[in-house]
TIVO-375044 format. One line per 4 residues: their letters; for each residue y, x, z of N, C-alpha, C, CB. Coordinates in steps of 0.001 Angstrom, whole numbers, plus 500000, padded with zeros to 6 digits. Glycine has a CB too. Layout:
residues N
A = Y X Z Y X Z Y X Z Y X Z  ...
END
This chain:
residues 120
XXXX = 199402 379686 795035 198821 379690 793704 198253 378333 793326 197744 380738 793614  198777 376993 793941 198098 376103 793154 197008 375752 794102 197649 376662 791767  196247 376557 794713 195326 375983 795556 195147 375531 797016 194634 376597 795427  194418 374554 797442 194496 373870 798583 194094 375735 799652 193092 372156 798577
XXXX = 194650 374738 800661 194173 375729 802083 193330 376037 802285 194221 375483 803184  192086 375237 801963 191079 375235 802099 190299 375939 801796 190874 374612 801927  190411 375876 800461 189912 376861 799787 189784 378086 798866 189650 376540 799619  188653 378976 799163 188693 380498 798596 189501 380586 797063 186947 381084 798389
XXXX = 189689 381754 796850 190334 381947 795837 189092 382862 795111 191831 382569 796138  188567 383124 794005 187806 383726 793373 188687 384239 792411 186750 383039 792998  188486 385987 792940 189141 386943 791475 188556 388285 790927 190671 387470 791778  189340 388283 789591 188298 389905 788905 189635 390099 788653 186823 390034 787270
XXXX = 189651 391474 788311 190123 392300 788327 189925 393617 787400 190038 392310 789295  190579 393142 786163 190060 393730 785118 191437 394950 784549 189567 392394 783991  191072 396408 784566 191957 397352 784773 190849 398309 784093 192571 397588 786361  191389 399594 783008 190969 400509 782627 190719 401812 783788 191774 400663 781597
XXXX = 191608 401936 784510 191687 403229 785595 191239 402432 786855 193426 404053 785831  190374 403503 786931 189793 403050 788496 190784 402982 789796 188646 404174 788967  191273 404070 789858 192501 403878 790995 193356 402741 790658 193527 405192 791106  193785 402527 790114 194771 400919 789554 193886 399755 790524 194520 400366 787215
XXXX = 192543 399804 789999 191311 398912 790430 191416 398722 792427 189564 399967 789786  190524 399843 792612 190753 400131 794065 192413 400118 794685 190101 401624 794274  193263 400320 794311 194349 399782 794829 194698 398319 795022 195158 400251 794203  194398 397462 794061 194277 396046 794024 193191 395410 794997 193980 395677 792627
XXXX = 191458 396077 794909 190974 395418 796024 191234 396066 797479 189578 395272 795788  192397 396897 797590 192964 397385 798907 193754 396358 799669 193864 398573 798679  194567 395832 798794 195974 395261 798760 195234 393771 799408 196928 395227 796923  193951 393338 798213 193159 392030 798755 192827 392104 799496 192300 391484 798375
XXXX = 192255 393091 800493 191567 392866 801584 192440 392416 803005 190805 394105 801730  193524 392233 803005 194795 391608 803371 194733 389699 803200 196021 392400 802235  193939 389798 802828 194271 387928 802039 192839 387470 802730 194272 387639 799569  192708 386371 803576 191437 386197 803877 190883 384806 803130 191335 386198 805426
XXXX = 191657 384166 802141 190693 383356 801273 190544 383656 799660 191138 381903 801413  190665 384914 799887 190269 385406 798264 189131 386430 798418 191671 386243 797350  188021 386300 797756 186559 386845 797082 186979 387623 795894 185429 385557 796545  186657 388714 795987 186709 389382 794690 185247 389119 793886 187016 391033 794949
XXXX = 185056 389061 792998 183706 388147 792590 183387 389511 791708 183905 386274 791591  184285 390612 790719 183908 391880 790247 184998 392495 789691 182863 391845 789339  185108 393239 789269 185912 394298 788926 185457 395025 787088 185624 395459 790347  185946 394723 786043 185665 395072 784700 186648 396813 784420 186280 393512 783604
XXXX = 186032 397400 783918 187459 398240 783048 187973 398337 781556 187310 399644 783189  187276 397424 780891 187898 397142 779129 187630 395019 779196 186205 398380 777278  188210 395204 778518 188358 393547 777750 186858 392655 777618 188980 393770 775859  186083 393483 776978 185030 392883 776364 183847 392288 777624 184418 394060 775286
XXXX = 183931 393552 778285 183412 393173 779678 184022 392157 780379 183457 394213 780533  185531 392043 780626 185686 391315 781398 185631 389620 780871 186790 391841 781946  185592 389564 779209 185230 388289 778601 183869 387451 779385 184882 388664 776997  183208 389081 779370 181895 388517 780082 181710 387603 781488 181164 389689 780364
XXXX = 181955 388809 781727 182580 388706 783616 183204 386894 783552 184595 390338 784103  184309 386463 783032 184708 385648 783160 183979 384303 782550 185719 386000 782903  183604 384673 781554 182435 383243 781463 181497 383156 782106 181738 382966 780341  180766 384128 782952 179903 384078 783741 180392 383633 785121 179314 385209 783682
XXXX = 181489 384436 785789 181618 383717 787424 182832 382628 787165 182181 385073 788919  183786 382645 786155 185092 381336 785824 185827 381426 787168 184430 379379 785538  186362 382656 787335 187238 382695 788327 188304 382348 788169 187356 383602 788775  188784 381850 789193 190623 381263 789586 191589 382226 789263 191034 380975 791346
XXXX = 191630 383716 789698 192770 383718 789078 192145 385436 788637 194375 383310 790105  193101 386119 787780 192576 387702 787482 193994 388687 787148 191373 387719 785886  193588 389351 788012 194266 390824 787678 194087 391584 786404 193803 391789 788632  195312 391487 785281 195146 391601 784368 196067 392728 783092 195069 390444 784369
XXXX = 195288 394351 783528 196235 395115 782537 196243 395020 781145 196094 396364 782670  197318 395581 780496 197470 394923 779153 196548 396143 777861 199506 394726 778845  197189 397419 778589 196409 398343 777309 194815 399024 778155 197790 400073 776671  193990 398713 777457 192728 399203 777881 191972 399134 776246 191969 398130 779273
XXXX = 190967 399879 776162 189953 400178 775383 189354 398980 774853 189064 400953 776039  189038 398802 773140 188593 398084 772835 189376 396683 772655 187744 398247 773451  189892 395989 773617 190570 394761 773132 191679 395149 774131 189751 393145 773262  192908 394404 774580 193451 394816 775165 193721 393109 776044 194406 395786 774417
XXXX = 194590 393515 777264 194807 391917 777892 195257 390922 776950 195928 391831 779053  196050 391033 776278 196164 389583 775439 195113 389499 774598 197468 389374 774524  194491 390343 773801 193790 389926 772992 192238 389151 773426 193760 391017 772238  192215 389450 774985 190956 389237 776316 191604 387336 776031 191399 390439 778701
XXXX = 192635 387519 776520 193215 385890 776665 193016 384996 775420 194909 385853 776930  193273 385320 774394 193290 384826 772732 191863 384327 772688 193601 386197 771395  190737 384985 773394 189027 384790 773288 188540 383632 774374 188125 386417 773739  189349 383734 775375 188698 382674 776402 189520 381423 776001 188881 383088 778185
XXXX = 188864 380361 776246 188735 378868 776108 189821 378001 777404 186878 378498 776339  189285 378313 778475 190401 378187 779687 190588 379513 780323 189950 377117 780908  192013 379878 780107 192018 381164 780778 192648 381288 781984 192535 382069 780036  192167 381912 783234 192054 381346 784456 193853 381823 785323 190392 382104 785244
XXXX = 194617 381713 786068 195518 382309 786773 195510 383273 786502 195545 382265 787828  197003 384035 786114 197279 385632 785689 197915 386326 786074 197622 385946 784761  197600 387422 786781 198560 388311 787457 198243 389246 786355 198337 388801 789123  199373 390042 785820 199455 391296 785431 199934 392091 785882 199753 391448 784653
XXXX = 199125 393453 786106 199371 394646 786241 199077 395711 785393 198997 394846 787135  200461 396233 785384 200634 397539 783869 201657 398288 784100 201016 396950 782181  201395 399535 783662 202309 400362 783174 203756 400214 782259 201564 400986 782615  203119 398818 781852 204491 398786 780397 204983 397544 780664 203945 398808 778442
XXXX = 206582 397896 780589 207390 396537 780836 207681 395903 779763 208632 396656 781488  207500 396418 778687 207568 396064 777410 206992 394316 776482 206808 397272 776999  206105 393986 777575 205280 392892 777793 205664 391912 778334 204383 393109 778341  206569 392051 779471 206688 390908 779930 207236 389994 780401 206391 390866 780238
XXXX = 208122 389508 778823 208514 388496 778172 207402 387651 777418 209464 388971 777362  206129 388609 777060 204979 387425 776422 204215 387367 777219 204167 387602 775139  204455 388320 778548 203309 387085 779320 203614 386013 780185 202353 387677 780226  204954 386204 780236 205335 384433 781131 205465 383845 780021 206934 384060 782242
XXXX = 205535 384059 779183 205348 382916 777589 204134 382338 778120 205007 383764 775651  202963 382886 778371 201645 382725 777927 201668 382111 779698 200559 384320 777191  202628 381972 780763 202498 381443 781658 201758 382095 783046 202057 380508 781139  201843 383797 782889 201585 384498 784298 202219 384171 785289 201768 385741 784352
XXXX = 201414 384310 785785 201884 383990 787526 203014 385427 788207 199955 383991 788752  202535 386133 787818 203641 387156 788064 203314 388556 787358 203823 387388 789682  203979 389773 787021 203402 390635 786178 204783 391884 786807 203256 389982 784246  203210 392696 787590 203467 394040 788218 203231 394955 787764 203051 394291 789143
XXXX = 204838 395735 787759 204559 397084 786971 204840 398493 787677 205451 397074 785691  203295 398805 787280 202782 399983 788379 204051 401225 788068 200794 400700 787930  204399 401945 789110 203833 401735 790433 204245 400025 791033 204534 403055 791474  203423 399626 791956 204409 398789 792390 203766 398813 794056 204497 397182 791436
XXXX = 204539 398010 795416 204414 398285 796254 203869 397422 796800 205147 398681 796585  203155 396942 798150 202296 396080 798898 202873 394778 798768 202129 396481 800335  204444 395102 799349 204921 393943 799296 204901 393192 798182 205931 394001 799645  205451 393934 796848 205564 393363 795359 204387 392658 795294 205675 394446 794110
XXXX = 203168 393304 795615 201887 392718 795048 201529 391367 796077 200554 394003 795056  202016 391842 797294 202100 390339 798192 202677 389186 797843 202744 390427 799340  203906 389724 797547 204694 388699 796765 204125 387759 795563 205737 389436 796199  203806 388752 794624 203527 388530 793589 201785 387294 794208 203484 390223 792642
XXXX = 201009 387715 794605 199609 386838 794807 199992 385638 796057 198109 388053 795420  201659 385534 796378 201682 383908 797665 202409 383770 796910 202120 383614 799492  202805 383772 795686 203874 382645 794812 202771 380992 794786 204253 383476 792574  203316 379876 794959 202953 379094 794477 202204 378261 793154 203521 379030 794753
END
């Protein structure tokens, strides 16, 4: 992902359904230089979340309550590394527009999501 060896990776993980959530910090606990720093379940929160800790990279579903993932992205200033995870494939053609790092569509499997978080 861009970052030295060295150092930690800081991520949130912003998802409407809790199981979606806890599956992702399952999958992380596999990775020993990534910190999950918090976990949001709508947009507005995770605006928060992210100007407050400015994490490296975020787990990012598209339809949730209130704003949805792109419209989360449209609000932040630098918006940090993007993994998406969603239900709808329908998306994602605009989010490697917008330059995701990779975009998993649930279900998806350990490996996919492995894959998907040691891309370069």
């Amino acid at each position: 992902m861009n970052m030295p060896n060295s150092q930690n990776i800081s991520v949130l993980i912003i998802d409407d359904e809790p199981l979606a959530r806890q599956l992702i910090i399952r999958f992380l606990e596999t990775f020993n230089r990534i910190t999950i720093v918090g976990e949001c379940n709508d947009g507005l929160e995770a605006f928060k979340m992210i100007q407050e800790y400015k994490p490296d990279l975020i787990f990012l579903d598209i339809q949730m309550p209130r704003i949805n993932g792109f419209e989360l992205l449209e609000i932040i200033d630098n918006p940090p590394l993007i993994i998406f995870s969603t239900a709808h494939d329908e998306y994602a053609i605009k989010a490697f527009e917008i330059n995701a790092i990779d975009y998993l569509l649930k279900p998806y499997t350990r490996e996919r999501f492995n894959y998907a978080t040691n891309k370069p």
